[in-house]
FIGUMAR-137976 format. One line per 3 residues: number of its first residue (from 1); their letters; for each residue x, y, z of C-alpha. Coordinates in nm, 2 decimals. Each point is the difference from the previous one (the first is absolute). Layout:
BEGIN
NUM = A = X,Y,Z ~ ...
end
This chain:
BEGIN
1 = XXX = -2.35,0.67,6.03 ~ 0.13,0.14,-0.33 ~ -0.28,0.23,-0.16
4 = XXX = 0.00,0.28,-0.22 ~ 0.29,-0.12,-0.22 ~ -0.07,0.20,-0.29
7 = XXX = 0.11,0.34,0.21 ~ 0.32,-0.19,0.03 ~ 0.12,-0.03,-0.32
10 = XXX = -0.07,0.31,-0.23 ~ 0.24,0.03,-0.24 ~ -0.09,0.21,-0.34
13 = XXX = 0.21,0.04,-0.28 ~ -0.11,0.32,-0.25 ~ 0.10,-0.02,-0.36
16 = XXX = -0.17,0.29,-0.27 ~ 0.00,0.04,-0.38 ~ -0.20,0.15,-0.23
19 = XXX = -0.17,-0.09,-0.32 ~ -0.15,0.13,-0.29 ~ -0.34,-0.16,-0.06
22 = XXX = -0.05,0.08,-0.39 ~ 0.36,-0.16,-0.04 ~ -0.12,-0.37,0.10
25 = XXX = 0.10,0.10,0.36 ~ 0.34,0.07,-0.09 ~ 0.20,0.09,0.32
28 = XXX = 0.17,0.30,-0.08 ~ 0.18,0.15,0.33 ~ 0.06,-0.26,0.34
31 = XXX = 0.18,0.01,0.34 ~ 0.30,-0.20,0.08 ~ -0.19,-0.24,0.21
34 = XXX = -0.23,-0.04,-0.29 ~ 0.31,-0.07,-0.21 ~ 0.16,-0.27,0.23
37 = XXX = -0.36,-0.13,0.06 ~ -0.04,-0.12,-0.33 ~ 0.33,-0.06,-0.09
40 = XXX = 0.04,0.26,-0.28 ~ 0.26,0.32,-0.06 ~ -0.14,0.34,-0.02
43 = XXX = 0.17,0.07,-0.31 ~ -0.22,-0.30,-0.11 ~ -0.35,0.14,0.17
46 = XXX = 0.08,0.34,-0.21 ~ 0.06,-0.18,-0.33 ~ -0.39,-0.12,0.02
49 = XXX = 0.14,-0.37,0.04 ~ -0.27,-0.10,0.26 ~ -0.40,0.03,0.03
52 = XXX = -0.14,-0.03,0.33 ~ -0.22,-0.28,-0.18 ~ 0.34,-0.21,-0.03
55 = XXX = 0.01,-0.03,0.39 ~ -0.38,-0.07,0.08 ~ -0.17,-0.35,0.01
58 = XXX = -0.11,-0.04,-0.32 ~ -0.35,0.00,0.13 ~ -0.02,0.27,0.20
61 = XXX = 0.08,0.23,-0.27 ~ -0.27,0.16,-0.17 ~ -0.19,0.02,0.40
64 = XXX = 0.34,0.20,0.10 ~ -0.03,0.25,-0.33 ~ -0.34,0.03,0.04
67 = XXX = -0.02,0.15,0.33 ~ 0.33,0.21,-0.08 ~ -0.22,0.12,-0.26
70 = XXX = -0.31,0.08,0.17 ~ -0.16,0.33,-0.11 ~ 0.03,0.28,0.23
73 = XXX = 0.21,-0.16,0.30 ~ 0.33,0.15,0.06 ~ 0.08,-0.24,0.27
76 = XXX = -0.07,-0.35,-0.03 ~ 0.12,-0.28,0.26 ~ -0.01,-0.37,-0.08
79 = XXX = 0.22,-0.30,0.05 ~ 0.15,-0.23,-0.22 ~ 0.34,-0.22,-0.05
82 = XXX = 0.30,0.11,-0.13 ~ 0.24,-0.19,-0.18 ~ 0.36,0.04,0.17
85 = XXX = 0.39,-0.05,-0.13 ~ -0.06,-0.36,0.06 ~ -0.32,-0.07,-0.20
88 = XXX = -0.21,-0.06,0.34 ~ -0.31,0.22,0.03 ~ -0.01,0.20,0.33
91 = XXX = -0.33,0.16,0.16 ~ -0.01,0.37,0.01 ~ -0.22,0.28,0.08
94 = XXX = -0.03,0.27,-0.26 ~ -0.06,0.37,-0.03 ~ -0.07,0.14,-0.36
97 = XXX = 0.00,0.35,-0.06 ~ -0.12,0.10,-0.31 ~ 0.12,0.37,-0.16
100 = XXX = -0.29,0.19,-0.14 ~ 0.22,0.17,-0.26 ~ 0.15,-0.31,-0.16
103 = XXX = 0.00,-0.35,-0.01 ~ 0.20,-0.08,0.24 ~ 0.00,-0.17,0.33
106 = XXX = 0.18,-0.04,0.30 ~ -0.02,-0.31,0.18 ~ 0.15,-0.08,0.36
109 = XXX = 0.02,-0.34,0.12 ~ 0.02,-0.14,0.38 ~ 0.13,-0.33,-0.03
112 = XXX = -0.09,-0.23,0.30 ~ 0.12,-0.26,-0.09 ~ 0.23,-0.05,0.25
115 = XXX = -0.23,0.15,0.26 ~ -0.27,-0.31,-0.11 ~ 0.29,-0.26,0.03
118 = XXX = 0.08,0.14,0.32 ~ -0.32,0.06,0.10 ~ -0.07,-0.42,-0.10
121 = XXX = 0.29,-0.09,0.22 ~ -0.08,0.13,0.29 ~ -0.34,-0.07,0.01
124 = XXX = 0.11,-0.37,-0.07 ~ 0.26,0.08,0.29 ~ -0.31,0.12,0.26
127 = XXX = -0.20,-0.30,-0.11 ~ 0.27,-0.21,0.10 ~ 0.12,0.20,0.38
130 = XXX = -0.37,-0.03,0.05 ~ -0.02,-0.41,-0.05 ~ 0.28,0.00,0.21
133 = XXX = -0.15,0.22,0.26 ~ -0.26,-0.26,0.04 ~ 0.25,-0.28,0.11
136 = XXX = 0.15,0.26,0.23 ~ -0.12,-0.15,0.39 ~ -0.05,0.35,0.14
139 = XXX = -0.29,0.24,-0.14 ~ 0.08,0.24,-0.20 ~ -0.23,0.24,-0.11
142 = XXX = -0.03,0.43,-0.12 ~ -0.30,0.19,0.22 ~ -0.09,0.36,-0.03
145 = XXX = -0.06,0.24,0.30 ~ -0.33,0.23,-0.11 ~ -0.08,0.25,0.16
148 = XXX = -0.22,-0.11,0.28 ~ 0.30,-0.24,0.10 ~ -0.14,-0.31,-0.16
151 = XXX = 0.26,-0.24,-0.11 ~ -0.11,-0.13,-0.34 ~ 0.14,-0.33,-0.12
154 = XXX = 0.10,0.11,-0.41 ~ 0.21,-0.33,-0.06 ~ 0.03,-0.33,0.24
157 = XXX = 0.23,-0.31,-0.05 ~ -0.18,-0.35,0.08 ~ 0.21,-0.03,0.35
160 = XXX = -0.15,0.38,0.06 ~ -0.35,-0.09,-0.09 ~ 0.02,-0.34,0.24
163 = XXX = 0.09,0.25,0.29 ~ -0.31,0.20,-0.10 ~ -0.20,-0.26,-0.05
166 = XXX = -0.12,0.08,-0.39 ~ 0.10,-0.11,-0.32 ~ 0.26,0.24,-0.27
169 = XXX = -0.36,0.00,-0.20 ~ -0.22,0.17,0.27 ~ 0.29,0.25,0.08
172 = XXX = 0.01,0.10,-0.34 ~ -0.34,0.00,-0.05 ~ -0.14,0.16,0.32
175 = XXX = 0.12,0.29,0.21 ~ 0.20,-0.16,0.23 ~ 0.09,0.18,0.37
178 = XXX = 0.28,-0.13,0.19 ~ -0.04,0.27,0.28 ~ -0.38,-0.19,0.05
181 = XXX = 0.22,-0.34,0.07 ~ 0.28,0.14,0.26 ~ -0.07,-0.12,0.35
184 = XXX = -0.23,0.26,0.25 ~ 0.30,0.02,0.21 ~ 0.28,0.06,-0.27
187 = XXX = -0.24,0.26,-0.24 ~ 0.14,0.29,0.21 ~ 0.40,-0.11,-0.01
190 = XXX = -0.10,-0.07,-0.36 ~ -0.13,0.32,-0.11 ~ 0.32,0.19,0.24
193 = XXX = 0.21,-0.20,-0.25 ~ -0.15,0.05,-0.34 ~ 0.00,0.41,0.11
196 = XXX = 0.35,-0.01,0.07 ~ 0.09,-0.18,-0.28 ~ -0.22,0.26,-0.22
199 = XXX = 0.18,0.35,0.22 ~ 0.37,-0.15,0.01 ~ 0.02,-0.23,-0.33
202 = XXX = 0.15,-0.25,0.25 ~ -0.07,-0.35,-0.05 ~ -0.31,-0.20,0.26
205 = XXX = 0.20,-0.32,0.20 ~ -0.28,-0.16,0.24 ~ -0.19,-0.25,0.11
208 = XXX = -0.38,-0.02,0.02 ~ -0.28,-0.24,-0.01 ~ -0.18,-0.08,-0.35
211 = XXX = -0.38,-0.13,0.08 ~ -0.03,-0.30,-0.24 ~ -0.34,-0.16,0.11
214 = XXX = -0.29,0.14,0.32 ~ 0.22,0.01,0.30 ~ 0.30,-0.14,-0.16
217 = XXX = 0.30,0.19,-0.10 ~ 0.37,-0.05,-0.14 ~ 0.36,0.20,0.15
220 = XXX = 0.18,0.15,-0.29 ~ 0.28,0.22,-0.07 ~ -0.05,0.30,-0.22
223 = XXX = 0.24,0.12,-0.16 ~ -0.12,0.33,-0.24 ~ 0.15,0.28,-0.18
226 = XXX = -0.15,0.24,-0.22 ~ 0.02,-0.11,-0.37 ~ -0.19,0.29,-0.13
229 = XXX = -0.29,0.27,-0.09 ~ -0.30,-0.11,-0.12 ~ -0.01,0.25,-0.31
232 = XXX = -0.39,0.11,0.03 ~ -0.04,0.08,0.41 ~ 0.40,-0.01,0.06
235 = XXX = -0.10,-0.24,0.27 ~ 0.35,-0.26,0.13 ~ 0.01,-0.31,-0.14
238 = XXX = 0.18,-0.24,0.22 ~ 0.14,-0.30,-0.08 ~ 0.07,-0.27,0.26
241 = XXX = 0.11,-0.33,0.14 ~ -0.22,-0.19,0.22 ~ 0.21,-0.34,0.18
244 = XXX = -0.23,-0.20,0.22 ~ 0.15,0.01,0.35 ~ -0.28,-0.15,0.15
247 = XXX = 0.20,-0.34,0.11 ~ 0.33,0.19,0.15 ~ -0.28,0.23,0.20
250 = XXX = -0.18,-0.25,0.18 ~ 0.38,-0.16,0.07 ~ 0.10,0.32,0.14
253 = XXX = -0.31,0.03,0.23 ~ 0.08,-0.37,0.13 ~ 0.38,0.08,0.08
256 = XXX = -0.14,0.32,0.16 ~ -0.27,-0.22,0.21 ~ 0.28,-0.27,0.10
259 = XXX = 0.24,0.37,0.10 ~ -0.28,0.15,0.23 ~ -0.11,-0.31,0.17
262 = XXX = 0.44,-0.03,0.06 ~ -0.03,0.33,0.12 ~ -0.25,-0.11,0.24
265 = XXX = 0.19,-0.28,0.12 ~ 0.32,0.14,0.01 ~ -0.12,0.36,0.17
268 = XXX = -0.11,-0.20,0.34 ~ 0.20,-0.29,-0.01 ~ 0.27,0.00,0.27
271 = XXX = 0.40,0.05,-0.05 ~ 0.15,0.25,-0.23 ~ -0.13,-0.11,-0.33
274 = XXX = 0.04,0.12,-0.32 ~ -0.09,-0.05,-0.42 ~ 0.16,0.10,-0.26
277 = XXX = 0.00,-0.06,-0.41 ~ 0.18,-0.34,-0.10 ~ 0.20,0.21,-0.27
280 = XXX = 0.06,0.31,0.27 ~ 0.08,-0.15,0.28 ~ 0.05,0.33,0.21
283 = XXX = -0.28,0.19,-0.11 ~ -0.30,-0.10,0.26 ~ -0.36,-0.04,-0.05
286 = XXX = -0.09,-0.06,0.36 ~ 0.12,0.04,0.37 ~ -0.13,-0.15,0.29
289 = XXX = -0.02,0.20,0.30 ~ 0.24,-0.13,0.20 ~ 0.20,0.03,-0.33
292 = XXX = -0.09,0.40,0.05 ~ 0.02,0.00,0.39 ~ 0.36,-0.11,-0.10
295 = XXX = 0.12,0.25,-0.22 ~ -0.17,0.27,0.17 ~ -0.21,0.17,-0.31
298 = XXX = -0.35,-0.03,-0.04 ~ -0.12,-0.16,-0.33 ~ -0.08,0.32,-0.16
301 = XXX = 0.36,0.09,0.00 ~ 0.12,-0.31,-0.09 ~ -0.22,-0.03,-0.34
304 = XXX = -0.02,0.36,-0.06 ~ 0.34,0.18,0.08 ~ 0.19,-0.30,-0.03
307 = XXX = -0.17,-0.17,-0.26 ~ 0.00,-0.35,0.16 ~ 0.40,0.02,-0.08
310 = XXX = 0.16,-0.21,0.21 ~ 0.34,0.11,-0.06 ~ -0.08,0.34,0.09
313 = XXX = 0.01,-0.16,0.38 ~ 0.29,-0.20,-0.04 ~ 0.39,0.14,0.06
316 = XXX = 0.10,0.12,-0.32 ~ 0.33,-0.17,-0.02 ~ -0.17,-0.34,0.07
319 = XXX = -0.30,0.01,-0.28 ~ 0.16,-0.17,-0.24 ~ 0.13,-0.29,0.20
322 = XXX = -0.36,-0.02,0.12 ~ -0.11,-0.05,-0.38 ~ 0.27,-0.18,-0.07
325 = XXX = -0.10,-0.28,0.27 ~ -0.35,0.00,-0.11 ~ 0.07,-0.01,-0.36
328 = XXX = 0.24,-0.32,0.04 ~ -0.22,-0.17,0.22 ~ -0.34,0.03,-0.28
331 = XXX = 0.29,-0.08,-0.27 ~ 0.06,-0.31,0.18 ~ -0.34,-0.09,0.05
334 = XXX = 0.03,-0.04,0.40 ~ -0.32,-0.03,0.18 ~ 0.12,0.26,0.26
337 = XXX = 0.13,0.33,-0.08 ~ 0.28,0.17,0.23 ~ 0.16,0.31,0.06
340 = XXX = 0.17,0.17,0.25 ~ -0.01,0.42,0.04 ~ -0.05,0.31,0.21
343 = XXX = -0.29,0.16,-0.02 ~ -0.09,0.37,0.15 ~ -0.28,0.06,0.19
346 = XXX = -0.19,0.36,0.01 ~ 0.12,0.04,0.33 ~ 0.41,-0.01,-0.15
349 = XXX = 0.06,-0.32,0.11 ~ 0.18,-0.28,-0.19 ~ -0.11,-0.35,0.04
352 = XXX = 0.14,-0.31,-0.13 ~ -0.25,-0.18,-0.13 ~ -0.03,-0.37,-0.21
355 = XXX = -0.24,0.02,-0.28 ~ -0.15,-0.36,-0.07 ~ -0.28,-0.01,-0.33
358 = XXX = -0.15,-0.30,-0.15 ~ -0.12,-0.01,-0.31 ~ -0.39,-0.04,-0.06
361 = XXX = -0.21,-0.01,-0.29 ~ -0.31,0.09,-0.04 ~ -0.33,-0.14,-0.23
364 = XXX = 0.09,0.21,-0.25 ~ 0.35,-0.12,-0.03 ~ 0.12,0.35,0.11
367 = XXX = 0.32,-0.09,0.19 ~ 0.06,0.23,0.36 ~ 0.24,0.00,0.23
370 = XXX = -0.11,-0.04,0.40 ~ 0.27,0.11,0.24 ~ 0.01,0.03,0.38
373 = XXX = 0.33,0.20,0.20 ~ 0.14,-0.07,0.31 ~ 0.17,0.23,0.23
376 = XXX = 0.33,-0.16,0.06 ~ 0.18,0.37,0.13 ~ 0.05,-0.17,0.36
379 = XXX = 0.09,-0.36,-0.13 ~ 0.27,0.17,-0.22 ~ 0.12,0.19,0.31
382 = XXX = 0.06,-0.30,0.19 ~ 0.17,-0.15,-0.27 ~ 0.18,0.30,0.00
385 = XXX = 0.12,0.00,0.41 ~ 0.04,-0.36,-0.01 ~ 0.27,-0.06,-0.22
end
């Protein structure tokens, strides 16, 4: 959200003269910005050929020499327009100062006129970014951090007050707490964030629950950063995107339902089976036991030291043939998958095994590869003293 436009666009021009009240207000001595102001030479301003009347709306006039005049104030500030080079009247903020010995006075002008035009546009340029942060999907919204670690809601979008269950006029209207919304289990993750955020000036990426209704909740991503200090208690304001993940969360925990109850399957089902990612195809997820009692390594140093990489196991010069058959086969689109290589066992041996996968896909259209190897070592030895 855009706010506090006017900070953005100060910009003050200062112009002076002076003039001599019992001369009609004849200005006598001016600056050069007063000069190119109103469009006259200096030579001109000192040959008494302009009144400060000539450049004042003709009925402000006698309100403007009146309070120059006032009796007994040596400083007098009022504002009035000023008639520019072009013949357009500017507003401008004025400071008389009368001389006590004489009849003259100095005046300074701060023209903000450009400061008010500026000022105009941008606030016309925030109201529109803020209509257009209403069509925006995710929530958007600005929340301060007080003291006692509330999180309080300064500024929501429509998509950020659906999350939170409210409407844009109760936020602004009511003290709104996000921190009293945040799930019982994510409050603690939530407040290690926001603290980090506040002792590093790092920006918050996480996911956490949103309760929208009793016993009903939403997944979001936040994503926060410090915008700035609120000016009174020089508490953080954040500001931050809110995108509803709540649909790609409850997919997630299905695909990680259908991979455990694989698991299960695949742990005790007999042969050397194995799983691995349809789009990394030698990167397992899960080995059978005979798959283990195989290779030799338990599962802990399969997943852990090896990662799950297969080719860690296989001869190095033969990995990418290995690929390379697996690769052309699911290119091809044929229902069994092939390939031919060595692999070592913990105990140093090398046996020559023939990797066959099919392809299976599961409810949530997740695609997976299932693959059982044979040892072929003596078969190929045979082979070998046959020929």
């Amino acid at each position: 959200m855009l706010d506090n436009t006017d900070e953005l666009a100060f910009e003050v021009e200062f112009l002076s003269c002076v003039v001599d009240k019992k001369k009609d207000f004849e200005v006598v001595d001016a600056d050069s910005h007063f000069c190119e102001f109103v469009g006259i030479h200096y030579s001109k301003i000192k040959q008494g050929k302009l009144s400060l009347l000539d450049i004042l709306v003709p009925q402000d006039r006698e309100d403007v020499m009146t309070k120059i005049c006032k009796k007994d104030s040596p400083y007098v500030y009022f504002d009035l327009y000023l008639k520019d080079n072009s013949s357009k009247y500017n507003f401008v903020h004025a400071t008389a100062k009368n001389n006590e010995d004489s009849s003259l006075c100095q005046i300074t002008f701060a023209d903000v006129g450009k400061s008010e035009k500026k000022s105009k546009q941008l606030r016309e340029k925030a109201k529109t970014m803020n209509h257009l942060i209403d069509f925006v999907t995710g929530g958007v919204c600005l929340f301060k951090v007080n003291s006692d670690m509330h999180f309080e809601v300064l500024y929501a979008n429509e998509a950020c007050c659906k999350f939170f269950g409210t409407t844009k006029q109760t936020v602004s209207r009511d003290s709104y707490r996000i921190s009293d919304l945040v799930h019982p289990d994510d409050k603690s993750r939530a407040l290690t964030a926001i603290g980090g955020a506040m002792a590093t000036k790092k920006p918050i990426d996480m996911e956490l629950r949103i309760t929208t209704h009793k016993d009903e909740y939403k997944w979001v991503k936040l994503n926060s950063d410090i915008q700035r200090y609120d000016k009174k208690d020089n508490c953080p304001i954040f500001h931050a995107m809110l995108t509803d993940i709540t649909e790609l969360k409850a997919a997630e925990k299905e695909a990680e339902e259908q991979k455990e109850m694989l698991l299960k399957v695949l742990k005790n089902v007999p042969g050397p089976m194995f799983s691995t990612p349809f789009d990394d195809p030698f990167r397992l997820t899960v080995a059978s036991s005979d798959f283990l009692k195989l290779i030799g390594y338990s599962r802990t140093e399969l997943f852990e030291e090896y990662d799950g990489d297969l080719t860690k196991l296989i001869v190095p010069r033969e990995v990418e043939v290995a690929r390379h058959a697996i690769e052309s086969d699911m290119e091809n689109d044929k229902k069994v998958l092939r390939a031919t290589y060595s692999l070592r066992t913990k105990g140093g041996k090398q046996l020559i095994v023939l990797d066959r996968r099919k392809v299976v896909e599961l409810d949530s259209g997740k695609k997976s590869l299932i693959g059982m190897i044979s040892d072929i070592t003596s078969k190929n030895l045979d082979m070998y003293f046959e020929s």
